[in-house]
Every structure is written in structure tokens, then in C-alpha cells.
N, C-alpha and C positions, 0 to 999 in steps of 0.2 A: 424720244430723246432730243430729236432736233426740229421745235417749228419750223412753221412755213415762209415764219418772216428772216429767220434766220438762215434759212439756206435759200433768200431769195437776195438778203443783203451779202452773204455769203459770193453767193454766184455773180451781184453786180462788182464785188471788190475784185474777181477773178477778171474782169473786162475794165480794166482802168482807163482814163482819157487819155486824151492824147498828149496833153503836158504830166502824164505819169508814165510815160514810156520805158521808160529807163527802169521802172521796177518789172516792166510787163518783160524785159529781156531777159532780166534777172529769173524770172518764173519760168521762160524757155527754157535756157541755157538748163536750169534745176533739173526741168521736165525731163531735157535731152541725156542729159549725165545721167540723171536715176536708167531712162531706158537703155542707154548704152550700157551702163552699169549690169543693169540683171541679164539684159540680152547677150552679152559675151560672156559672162559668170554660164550661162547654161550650154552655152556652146561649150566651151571649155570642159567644164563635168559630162557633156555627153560624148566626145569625142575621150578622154582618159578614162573615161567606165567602158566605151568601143574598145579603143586600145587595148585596156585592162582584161577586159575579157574575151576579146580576140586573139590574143597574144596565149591567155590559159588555156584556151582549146588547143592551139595549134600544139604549145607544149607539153601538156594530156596526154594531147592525139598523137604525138610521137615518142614522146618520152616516158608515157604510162603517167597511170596515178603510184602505182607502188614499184620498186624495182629490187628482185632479188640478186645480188650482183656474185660471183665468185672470184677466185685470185686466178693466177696464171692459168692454173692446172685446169680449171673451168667447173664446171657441176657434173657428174660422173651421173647418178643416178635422177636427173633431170624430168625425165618421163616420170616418175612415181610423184617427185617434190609434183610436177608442174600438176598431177592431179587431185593430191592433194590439198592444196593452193586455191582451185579451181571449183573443188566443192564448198566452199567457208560460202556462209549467207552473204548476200550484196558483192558477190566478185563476180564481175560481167563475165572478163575471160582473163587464159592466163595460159601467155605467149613464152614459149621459150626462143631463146637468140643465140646468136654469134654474133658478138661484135670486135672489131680490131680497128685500128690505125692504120692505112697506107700511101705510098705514093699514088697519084694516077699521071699518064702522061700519053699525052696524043697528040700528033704535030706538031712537038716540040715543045709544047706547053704542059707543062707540070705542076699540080697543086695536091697540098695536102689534102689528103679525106678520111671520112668514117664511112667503115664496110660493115652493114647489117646483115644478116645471114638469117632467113625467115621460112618457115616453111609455106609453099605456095598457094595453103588452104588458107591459112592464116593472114596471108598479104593480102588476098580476094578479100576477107572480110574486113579490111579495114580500109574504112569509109575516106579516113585521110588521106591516105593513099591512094587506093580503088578508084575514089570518084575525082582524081584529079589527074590521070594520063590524060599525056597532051598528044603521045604518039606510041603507036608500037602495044605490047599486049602484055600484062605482069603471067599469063599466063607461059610466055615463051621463055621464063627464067629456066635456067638449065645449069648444066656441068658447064657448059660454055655460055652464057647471057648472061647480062645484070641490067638493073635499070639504073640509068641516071639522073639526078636535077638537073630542070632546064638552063640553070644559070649556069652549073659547071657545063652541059653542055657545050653550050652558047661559046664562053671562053675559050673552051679546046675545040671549037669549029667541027664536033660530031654530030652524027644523028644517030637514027638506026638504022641500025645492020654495018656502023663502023667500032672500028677495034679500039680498045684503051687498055693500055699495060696497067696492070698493077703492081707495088714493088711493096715488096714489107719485110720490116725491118727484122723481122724475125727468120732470119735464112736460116740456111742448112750448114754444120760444119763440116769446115774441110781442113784440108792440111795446111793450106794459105789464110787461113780465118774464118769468120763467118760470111756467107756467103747471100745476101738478100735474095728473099724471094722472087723470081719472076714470071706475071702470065698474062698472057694478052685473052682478054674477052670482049664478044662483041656485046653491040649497045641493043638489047632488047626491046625497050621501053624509055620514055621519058616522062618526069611528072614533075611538076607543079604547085606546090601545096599552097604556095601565099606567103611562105615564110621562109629573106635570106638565109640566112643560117642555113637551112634543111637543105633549099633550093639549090646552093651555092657549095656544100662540100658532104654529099651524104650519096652512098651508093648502096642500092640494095642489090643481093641476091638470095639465091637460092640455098636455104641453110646447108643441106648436102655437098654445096659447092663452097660454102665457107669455112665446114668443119674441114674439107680437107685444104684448102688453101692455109687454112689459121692452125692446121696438124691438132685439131681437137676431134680425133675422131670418135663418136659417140657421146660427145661431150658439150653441152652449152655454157657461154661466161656467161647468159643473164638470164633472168625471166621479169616478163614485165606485165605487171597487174592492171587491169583497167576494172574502177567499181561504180557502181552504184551511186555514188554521192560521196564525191571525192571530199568535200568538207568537211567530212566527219574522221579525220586522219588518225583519231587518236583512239578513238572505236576499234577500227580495223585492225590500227599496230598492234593492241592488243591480244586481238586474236591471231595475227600472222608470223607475230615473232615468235612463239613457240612452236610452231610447222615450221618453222626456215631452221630453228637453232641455230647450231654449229656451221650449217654448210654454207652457207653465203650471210651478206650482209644486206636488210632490208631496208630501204631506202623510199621517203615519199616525196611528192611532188614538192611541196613546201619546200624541205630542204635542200632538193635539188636547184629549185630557183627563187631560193629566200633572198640573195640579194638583190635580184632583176625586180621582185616586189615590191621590198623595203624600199627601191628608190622610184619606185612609180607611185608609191604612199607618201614618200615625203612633199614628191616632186607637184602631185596633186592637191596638200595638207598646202606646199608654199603659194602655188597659184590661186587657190582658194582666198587665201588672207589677202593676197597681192591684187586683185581683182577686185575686192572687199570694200577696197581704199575706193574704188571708183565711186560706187554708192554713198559712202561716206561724204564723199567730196560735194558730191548732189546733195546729198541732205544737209552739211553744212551751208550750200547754195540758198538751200528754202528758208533756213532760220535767219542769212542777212538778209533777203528778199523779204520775208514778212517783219524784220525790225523795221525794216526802210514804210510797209507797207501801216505798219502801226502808226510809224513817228509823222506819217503822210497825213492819216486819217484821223489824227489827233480831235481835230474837232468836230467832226463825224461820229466820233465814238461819246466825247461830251454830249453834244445834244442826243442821242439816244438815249443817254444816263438821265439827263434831265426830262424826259418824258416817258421814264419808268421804265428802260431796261435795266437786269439787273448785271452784274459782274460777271454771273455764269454765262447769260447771255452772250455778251458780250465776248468772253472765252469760246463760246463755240461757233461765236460766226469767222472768228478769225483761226480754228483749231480746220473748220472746213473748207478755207480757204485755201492753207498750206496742205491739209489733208489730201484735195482735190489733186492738185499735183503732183506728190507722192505716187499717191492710188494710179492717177492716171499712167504716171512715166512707168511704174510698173508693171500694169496690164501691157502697153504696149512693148515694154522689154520681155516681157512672156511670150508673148504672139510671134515677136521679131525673132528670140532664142529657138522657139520650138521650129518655127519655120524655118530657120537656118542650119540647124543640127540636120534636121529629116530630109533635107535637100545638100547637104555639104557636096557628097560625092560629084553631083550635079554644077556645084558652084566653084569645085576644087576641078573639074575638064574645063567651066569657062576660064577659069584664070588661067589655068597651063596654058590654053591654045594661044589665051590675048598674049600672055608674058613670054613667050616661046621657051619655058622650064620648066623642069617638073620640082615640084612644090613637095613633094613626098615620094623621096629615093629609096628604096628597099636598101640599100646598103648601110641608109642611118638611122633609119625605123624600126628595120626589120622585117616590114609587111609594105604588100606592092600597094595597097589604098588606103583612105582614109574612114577607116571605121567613127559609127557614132550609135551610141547606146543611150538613147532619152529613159533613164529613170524616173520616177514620181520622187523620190523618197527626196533624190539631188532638185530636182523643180520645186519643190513644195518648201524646201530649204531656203532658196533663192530666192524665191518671191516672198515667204515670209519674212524672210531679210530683209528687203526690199521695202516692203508693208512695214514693219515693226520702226527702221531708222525713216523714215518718211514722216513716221505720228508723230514719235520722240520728236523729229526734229519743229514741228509745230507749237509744242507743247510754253517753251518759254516764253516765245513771239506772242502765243494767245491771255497767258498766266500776264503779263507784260500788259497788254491792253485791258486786259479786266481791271488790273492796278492801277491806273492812266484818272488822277484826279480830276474830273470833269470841270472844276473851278480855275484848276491852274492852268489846264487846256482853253478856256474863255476868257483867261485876264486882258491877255492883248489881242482879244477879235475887235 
């Protein structure tokens, strides 16, 4: 498709002299923009697809893929639903709970929380949990233990084997009014998971200890489903909502956190387009670099004419010029993006320690690091992005020079 002469005059229009400088900066800058361009385009999608599915495990892994919830009174005959539940094809396992609202307070410091009430086979096997104590044993949960998040820890100045009151608001009546509940237990455990929220206001214990603190005796508010292939939501509901009927309400991951999605979809959909522009900007780069490079070589492309090139010709040495740099700035925006994404964590400790701040606060992420998830499907995207406005933008700079009358171009040599 392309002689040899052509991609050798090609390659010499790509090395211009030195009173054509000014187009040769012009080709930089183009080069640089394109690589900048695709190079941060991939960083950006690998880090929001890390995010993105960072953030699904953790809330999976705590919140279930399905959740059968009850009212006040809680699920009375729970052990039959939960095994029920448990036998359907594709349901890993299927956890019954206690969950409530209450105060916690220790050293004078009080924050809201949520109490999970788990039974202690069931907290061993979960991996989110399990393999993230940072101290103390989930096995030492009791009538008297619970474990904490390190971050509420942290704030209320406990460890383990120190006491934190719980108050909730569900007391007892008395003849002065309602009377909130109160009970100090000590700090069994402490854990971890990587995710504020959890970290920061979630207390687990011992279901036996939560039925009767929350006065559900024999009773659980939820069960929470974990399956097989959580994407397939509408599979499963099919089969679930007729085992749950009447006695609770079944509830899946989606809808739990359809908004926290919907805005990390949009959020992703804008910076995709808003990063777009950068390539853009390069590739409108190369079409005024190769006008300049055309209007330059005006009588360069005449005498070729005149010694039997023909138009196409001519169209492809100047299509492989602008081609060249295209191509080029986006192989190295690939090499520069993937090396960047796969070493970020690495390059997000150098900049903390230089800037003495941390660049990524669990309190406004949600997660104490910087996740990054390199896709193909998002690379292959980007680079052919990258490739497709690069050719485009060659296209009229070379159609331009084919058209270029080789008479009018030699009237005033």
C-alpha cells in the first residue's frame, strides 16, 4: 500500500531543517498532547474501574448480594426461612442477623453506631471480616464481648479488653417513661476492612448477645444472602421472592447502592468525555502542523508531480507523516498509562511523603488506598481513540496536498 519512496520522503518531511522549526515544535507539542492525552485517559478508567469494584466487594462482602429484612417484630421462624433460602441453586450461604441502631460511648466520647448480631460460625467464615482483625480473636465474642472498627476505636481511645457502653433507644417502660437501654461490654476484637463507613461506625457481636440486648428473643431482623454471580439479580429474585413471601422484604445489592453507582457511572461517562478533549486538542495540533507542513512544501510536492507522482501518492506521503505522530504519541501514551495505573500505589507513597498529605483520606473516598483495575476492554478503547482522531486528523492536510496544482505552485519559482 505504501512504497518505499514514499515512506522514505515521508520520514525525511518528519526531520525538517532547520529554518522549518517552527512546524517541527508544532509536531512535538501534537506528539506530546496525543501522549498525555491517552496516558491520563487510562489512568483515570483504571483507577474508577479499581474504585468501582473495590468499593462492590467491600459492599457484597458486608451488606450481602440479597437481603431478607423484617419489621420491628423481626422473623420468628428464621431457622426454617434461613434454610430454605440456603438450599435455592447458586446461593453461597445464607446468614441470619440481628441488626439495631445505638449509642456507643467510652471516655466520654460518643458516636452513633450499627450493632450486627452474627452467630460465631458464621463471622469465622466471612472472609471480610475473618481475615482482617487487626487485634484480639472474633472467637472471644460472648454475652460480654463485641468487636469494634478500628476507626471508631481509634476515636474513643479503646482497645482490647476496654469497656464501651451501649445505649439504645429502644428501653424499657417505666412509670417515668421509656427508659433507654444500657450495657457496657468489653472490646474483644478489633478489625479493619478498608472501608470508612464499616470501619468507622459498625460493631459486631454475638447474635445470642444481640437478640437479647435488641429483646428479639428467638428472633432475627434480617437474613443476608451471598450468591454465586451476583449480576444475575433478576434470576435469583425470581426464585427468592416466592420463599420469602409475606414474611419479610427481599432486597438486592443494586438497589441497596443504586445511587452510590449511578453516580460513579455518571461520574466516570463525564471524565471520559472531559479527558476526550485532550486528544482532540492534539489531533486538531497535527491538522495545523501539516497545513503549515503542506503550504511549506508547496514546491516539493510540484516537482514530484512533474516527474510522475501521482495525487495518491502524494496523499500518502503526507497521510504518513501526520500518521507518524499520531501512532507514535499514542503507543507512548499506552506504555506511559499502563505503567502509571500498575505502579499508582507506589507513586501515590512518593508524593504523600514529598507533600507531607495524604492525597487519599478514607473519610472522603471511603477506602484507605488507591485502587487500580487496568481493563483491556477500557485500553483498547483509548488507544483506539487515540489511533482513529490521529488518521482523521491527517486526512484533509494530505487530500490538500494531492489537490496542490503543481503549475500554480512553480509560477513564481
Amino acid at each position: 500500500m505504501f512504497g518505499t519512496v514514499e515512506r522514505w520522503v515521508a520520514g525525511r518531511y518528519l526531520r525538517p531543517r532547520r529554518e522549518e522549526g517552527f512546524i517541527s515544535v508544532i509536531a512535538l507539542f501534537s506528539l506530546l498532547g496525543i501522549m498525555l492525552g491517552v496516558g491520563t485517559l487510562i489512568v483515570v478508567l483504571a483507577v474508577m474501574s479499581g474504585y468501582r469494584a473495590e468499593i462492590m466487594g467491600l459492599l457484597q462482602g458486608v451488606g450481602g448480594h440479597f437481603v431478607v429484612r423484617a419489621g420491628p417484630e423481626g422473623l420468628t421462624d428464621f431457622e426454617a426461612l434461613t434454610k430454605r433460602l440456603s438450599e435455592v441453586g447458586g446461593v453461597v450461604s445464607a446468614t441470619p442477623m440481628v441488626e439495631g441502631q445505638v449509642m456507643a460511648t467510652a471516655n466520654g466520647v460518643a458516636s452513633g453506631a450499627i450493632v450486627r448480631g452474627v452467630r460465631i460460625d458464621d463471622l469465622a467464615g466471612d472472609s471480610v471480616i475473618a481475615d482482617h482483625v487487626i487485634a484480639g480473636d472474633l472467637k472471644r465474642l460472648d454475652q460480654d464481648r463485641i468487636a469494634l472498627g478500628a476507626r471508631m476505636a481509634f476515636r474513643m481511645g479503646v482497645g482490647v479488653g476496654d469497656k464501651v457502653t451501649l445505649i439504645s433507644p429502644q428501653g424499657s417502660s417505666t412509670a417515668f417513661g421509656t427508659v433507654p437501654r444500657m450495657r457496657a461490654y468489653e472490646v474483644g476484637a478489633l478489625f479493619e476492612v478498608g472501608m470508612f463507613e464499616f470501619d468507622n461506625s459498625f460493631i459486631l457481636m454475638s447474635m445470642p448477645a444481640a437478640q437479647l440486648y435488641f429483646q428479639l428473643e428467638n428472633r432475627a431482623s434480617m437474613i443476608e444472602l451471598m450468591v454465586d454471580n451476583p449480576d444475575n439479580v433478576a434470576g435469583f429474585r425470581m426464585t427468592l421472592v416466592p420463599l420469602v413471601g409475606e414474611v419479610g422484604q427481599l432486597t438486592d445489592w443494586q438497589q441497596m447502592n443504586s445511587q452510590f453507582f449511578n453516580a460513579l457511572k455518571v461520574e466516570r461517562n463525564v471524565l471520559f468525555l472531559i479527558l476526550s478533549l485532550i486528544i482532540m486538542v492534539a489531533a486538531f495540533n497535527i491538522i495545523s502542523g501539516m497545513i503549515m507542513l503542506v503550504k511549506d512544501k508547496g514546491r516539493d510536492i510540484a516537482i514530484l508531480r512533474t516527474v510522475g507522482a501521482t495525487r495518491g501518492t502524494i496523499m500518502r506521503i503526507f497521510f504518513m507523516s501526520g500518521a507518524a505522530i499520531g501512532v507514535t504519541g499514542t503507543l507512548l501514551g499506552f506504555v506511559l498509562g499502563v505503567a502509571f495505573a500498575a505502579n499508582i500505589e507506589t507513586i501515590q507513597g512518593w508524593l504523600e511523603w514529598l507533600t507531607g498529605t495524604n492525597l487519599f483520606a478514607a473519610e472522603v473516598y471511603f477506602l484507605s488506598h488507591l485502587p487500580t483495575r487496568i481493563e483491556t476492554g477500557d485500553v483498547m478503547s483509548v488507544v483506539l481513540m487515540g489511533l482513529g482522531l490521529s488518521l482523521l486528523a491527517t486526512i484533509y492536510p494530505s487530500w490538500r496536498a494531492a489537490r496542490l496544482d503543481p503549475v500554480e505552485a512553480l509560477r513564481y519559482e
